[in-house]
C-alpha positions as CSV (number, residue, x, y, z in Angstrom):
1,X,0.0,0.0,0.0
2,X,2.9,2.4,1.1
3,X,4.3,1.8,-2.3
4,X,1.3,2.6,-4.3
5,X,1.4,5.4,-2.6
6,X,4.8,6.7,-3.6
7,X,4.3,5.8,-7.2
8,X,1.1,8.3,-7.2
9,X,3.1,11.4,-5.2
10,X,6.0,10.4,-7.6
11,X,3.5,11.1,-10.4
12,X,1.4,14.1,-9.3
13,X,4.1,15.9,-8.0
14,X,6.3,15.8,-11.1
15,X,3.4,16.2,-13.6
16,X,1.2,18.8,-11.1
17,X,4.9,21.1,-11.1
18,X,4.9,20.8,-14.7
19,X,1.0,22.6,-14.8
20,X,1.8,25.4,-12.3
21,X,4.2,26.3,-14.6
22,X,2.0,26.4,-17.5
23,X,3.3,23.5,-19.0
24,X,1.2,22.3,-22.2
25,X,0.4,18.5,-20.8
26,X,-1.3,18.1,-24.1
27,X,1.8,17.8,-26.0
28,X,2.9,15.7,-23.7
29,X,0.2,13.0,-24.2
30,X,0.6,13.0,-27.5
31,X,4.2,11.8,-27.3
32,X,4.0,9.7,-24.6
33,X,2.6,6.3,-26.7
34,X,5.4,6.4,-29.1
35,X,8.3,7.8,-26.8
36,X,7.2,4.9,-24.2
37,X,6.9,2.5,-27.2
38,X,10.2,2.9,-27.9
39,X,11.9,3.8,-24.4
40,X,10.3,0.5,-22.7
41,X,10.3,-1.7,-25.9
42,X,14.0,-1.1,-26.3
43,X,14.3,-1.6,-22.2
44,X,12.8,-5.2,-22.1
45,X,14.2,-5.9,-25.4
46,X,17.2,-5.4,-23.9
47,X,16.6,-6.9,-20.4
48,X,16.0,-10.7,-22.6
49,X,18.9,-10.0,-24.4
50,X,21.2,-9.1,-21.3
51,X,19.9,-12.2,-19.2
52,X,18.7,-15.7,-19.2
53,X,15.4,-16.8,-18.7
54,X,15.7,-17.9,-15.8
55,X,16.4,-14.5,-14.3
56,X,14.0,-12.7,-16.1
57,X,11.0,-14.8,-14.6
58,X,12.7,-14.4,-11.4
59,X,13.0,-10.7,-12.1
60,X,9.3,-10.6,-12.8
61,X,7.9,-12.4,-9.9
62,X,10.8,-10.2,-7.7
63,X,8.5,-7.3,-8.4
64,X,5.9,-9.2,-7.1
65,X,7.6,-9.8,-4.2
66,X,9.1,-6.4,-3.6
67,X,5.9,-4.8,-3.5
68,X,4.6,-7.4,-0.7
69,X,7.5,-7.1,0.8
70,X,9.2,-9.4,3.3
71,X,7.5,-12.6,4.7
72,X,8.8,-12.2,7.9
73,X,7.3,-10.4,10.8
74,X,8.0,-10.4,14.5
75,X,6.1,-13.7,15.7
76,X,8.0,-15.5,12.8
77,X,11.8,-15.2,14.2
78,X,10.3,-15.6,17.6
79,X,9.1,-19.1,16.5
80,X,12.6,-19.6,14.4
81,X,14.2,-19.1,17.9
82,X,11.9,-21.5,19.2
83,X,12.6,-23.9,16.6
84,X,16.3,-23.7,17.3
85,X,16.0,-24.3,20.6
86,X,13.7,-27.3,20.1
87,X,16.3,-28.5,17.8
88,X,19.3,-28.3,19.4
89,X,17.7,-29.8,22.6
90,X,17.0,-32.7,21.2
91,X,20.3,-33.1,19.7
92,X,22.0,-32.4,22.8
93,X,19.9,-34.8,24.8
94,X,19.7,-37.6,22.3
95,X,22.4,-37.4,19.4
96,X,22.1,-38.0,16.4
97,X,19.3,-40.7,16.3
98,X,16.7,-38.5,18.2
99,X,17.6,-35.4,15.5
100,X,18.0,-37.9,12.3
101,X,13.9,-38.2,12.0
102,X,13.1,-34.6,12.7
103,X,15.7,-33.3,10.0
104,X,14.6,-36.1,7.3
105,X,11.4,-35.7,7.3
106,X,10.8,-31.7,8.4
107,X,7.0,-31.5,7.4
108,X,5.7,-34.6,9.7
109,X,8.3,-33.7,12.2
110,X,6.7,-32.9,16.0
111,X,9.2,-29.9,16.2
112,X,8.7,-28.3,13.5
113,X,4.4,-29.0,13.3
114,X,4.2,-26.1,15.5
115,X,5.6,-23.8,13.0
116,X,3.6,-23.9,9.2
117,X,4.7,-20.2,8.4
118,X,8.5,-21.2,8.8
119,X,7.9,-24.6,7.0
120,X,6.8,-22.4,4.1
121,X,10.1,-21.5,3.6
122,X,11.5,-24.7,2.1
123,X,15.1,-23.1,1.2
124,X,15.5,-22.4,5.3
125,X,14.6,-25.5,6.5
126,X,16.8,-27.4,4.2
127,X,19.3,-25.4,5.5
128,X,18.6,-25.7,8.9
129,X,18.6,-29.4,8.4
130,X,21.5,-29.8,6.0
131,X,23.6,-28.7,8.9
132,X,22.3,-30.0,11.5
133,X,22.5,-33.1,9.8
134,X,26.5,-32.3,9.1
135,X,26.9,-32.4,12.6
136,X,25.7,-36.0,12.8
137,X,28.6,-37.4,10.9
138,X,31.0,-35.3,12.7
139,X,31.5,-32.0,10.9
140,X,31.5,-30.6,14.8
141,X,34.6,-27.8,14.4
142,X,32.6,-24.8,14.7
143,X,34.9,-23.1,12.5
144,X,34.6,-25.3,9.5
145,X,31.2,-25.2,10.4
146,X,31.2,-21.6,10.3
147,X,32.5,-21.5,7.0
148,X,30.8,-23.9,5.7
149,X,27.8,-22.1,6.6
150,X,29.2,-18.9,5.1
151,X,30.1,-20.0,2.1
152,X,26.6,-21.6,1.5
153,X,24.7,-18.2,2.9
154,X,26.8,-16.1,0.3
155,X,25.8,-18.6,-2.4
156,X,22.6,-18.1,-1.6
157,X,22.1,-14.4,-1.4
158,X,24.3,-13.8,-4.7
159,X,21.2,-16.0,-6.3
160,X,18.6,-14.0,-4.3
161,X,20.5,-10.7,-5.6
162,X,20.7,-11.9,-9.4
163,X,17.0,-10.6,-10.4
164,X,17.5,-7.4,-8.7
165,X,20.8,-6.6,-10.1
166,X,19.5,-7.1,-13.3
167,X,16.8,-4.6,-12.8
168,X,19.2,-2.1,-11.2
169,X,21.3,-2.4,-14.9
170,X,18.0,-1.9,-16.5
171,X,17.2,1.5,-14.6
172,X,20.6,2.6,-15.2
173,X,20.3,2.1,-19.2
174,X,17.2,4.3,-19.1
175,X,18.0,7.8,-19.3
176,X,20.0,6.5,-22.1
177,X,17.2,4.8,-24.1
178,X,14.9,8.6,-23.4
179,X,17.7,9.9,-25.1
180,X,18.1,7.1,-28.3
181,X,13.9,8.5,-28.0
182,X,14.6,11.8,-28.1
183,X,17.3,11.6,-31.0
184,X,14.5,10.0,-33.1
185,X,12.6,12.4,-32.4
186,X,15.2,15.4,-33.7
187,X,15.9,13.4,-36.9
188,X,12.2,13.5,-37.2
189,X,11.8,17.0,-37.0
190,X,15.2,17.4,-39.0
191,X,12.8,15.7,-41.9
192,X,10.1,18.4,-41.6
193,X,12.1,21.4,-41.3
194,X,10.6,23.5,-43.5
195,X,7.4,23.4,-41.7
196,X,6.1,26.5,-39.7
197,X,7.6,27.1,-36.7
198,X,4.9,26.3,-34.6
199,X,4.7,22.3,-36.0
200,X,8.7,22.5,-35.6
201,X,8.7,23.6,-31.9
202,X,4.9,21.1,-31.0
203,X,7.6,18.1,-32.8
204,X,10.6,19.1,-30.8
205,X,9.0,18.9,-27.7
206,X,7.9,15.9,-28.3
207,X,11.3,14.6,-28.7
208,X,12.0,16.0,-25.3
209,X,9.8,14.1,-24.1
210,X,11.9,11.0,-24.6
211,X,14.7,12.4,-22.4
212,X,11.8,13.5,-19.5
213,X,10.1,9.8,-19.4
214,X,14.2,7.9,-19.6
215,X,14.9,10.1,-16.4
216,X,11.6,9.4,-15.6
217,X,11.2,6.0,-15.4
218,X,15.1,5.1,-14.1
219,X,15.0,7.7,-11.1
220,X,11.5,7.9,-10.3
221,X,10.1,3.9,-10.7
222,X,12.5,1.2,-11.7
223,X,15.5,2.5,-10.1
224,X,13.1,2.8,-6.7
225,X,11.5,-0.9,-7.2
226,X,15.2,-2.0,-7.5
227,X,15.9,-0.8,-4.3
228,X,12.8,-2.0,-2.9
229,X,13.2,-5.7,-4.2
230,X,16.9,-5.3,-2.8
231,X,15.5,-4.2,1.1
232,X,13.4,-6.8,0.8
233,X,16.2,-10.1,-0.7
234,X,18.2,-8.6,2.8
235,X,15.1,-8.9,5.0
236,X,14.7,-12.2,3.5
237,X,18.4,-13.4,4.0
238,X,18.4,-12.5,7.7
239,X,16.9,-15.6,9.5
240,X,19.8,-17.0,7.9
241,X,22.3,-15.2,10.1
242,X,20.4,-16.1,13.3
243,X,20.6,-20.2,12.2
244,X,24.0,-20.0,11.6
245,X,24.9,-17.8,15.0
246,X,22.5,-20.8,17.0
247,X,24.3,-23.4,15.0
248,X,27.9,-22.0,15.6
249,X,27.8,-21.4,19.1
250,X,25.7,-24.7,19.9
251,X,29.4,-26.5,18.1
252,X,31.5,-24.4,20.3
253,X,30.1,-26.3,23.4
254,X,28.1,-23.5,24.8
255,X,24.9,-23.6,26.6
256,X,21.8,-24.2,24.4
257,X,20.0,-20.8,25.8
258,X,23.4,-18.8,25.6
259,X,23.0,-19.9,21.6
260,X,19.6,-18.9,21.4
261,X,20.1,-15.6,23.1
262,X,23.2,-15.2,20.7
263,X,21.1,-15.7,17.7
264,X,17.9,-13.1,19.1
265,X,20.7,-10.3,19.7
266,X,21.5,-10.6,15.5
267,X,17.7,-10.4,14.8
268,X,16.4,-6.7,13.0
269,X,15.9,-4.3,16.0
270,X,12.1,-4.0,14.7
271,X,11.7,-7.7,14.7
272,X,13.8,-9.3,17.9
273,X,11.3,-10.2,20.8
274,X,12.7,-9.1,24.1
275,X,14.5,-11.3,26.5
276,X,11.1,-12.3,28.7
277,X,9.3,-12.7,25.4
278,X,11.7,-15.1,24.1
279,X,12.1,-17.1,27.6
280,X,7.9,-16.9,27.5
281,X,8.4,-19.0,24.2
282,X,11.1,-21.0,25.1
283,X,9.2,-22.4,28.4
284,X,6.2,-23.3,26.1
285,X,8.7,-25.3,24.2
286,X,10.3,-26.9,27.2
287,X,6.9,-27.8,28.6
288,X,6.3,-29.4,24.5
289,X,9.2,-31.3,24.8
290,X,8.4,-32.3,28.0
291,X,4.9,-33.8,27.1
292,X,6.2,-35.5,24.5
293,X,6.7,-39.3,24.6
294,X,10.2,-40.2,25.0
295,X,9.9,-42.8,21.8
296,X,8.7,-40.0,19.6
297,X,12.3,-38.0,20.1
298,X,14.5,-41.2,20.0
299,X,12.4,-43.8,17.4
């Protein structure tokens, strides 16, 4: 809603300044269809050209995303913190056998049933449960682990980032493409020059109008949605950091709370629960754990 809402200030503000002024918007209606047939024809035509297909439909549904914006809200890495701790407790208390059928098999897993909105996000739980489990078979030196884990995280995000760079290029070609409009547009009026001044001046602002919609357009609505989709890829990439803070410091031997707590201090100010909210949700889990039949942790 917030970014409808810039789009239409964008718009009145640059177009109602251009009225006060006395500005003739007719003549700048009557370019518009061909300048933006050329300006945006030329601007996806060259997006296809400049990438594969694979990031342009991830470019397209980016948008998408950027104007929902992030999945995540503030009960969502509360229950991530939960989850951790669920996790890890069972590891710690069981090894390796009481973990193995929680990681296989996330989606009929006890620990994670609680959780649907994080089990929406497939990518996370696999890696969640890749590492996890690693540490099964012994990949326990926290700073393998840790690199491990960063290598796979920057992996990740350089994918995440691909669309949005590609749109980023895209607004940054713009003001160039007004101006491949706006050269037509010259030659145009070049063509007709010994047409009355006043058919010469209507043609030449039209060409003008090319430059006006490339500025337009790159500063003003693509340049802003790559930004956008960009905010939102980082907002998206953060419950990464906290698993791999949990995970780390769960390897390096310390206490399974201390790991958690580790992991809320790295969650977005606006987002981290405080420390009796968290301890509210880890008691709930203890008490889950607790009521849970010792077979179903260790089968």
């Amino acid at each position: 809603m917030l970014n409808g809402i810039g789009v239409v200030v964008t718009l009145l503000c640059v177009f109602g300044g251009f009225l006060m002024t006395g500005g003739n918007i007719a003549v700048v209606l009557e370019a518009m269809p061909h300048e933006m047939l050329t300006i945006v024809g030329a601007a996806i035509g060259s997006f296809i050209l400049g990438n594969s297909m694979a990031t342009v439909k991830k470019a397209l549904a980016g948008v998408l995303h950027a104007f929902k914006g992030s999945r995540w809200r503030e009960s969502d890495y509360r229950d991530l913190l939960a989850l951790l701790f669920a996790l890890l407790t069972t590891f710690r208390s069981g090894g390796g056998m009481a973990i193995e059928q929680h990681i296989d098999a996330p989606e009929q897993s006890s620990l994670f049933a609680p959780y649907p909105r994080l089990l929406e996000d497939k990518e996370l739980i696999h890696f969640i449960c890749d590492y996890l489990r690693m540490m099964t078979v012994n990949l326990e030196d926290p700073y393998q682990l840790a690199e491990a884990m960063e290598n796979d995280m920057e992996r990740h995000h350089h994918e995440m980032m691909g669309p949005q760079h590609a749109i980023q290029v895209m607004a940054d070609g713009l003001p160039a493409l007004g101006i491949v409009a706006a050269v037509l547009g010259v030659i145009n009026t070049m063509g007709s020059i010994d047409q009355p001044v006043q058919v010469l001046g209507a043609m030449i602002g039209g060409a003008l109008v090319g430059t006006f919609l490339g500025v337009l357009l790159a500063y003003g609505l693509v340049g802003p949605i790559a930004s956008l989709l960009q905010q939102t890829v980082e907002a998206d990439h953060k419950p990464y950091t906290l698993v791999k803070t949990a995970v780390v410091a769960y390897a390096q031997h310390m206490p399974i709370q201390v790991a958690v707590e580790l992991a809320r201090r790295v969650t977005p100010s606006a987002y981290a629960p405080s420390f009796s909210e968290l301890e509210q949700a880890l008691d709930q889990t203890r008490e889950a754990l607790a009521a849970s039949p010792p077979q179903a942790q260790t089968a």
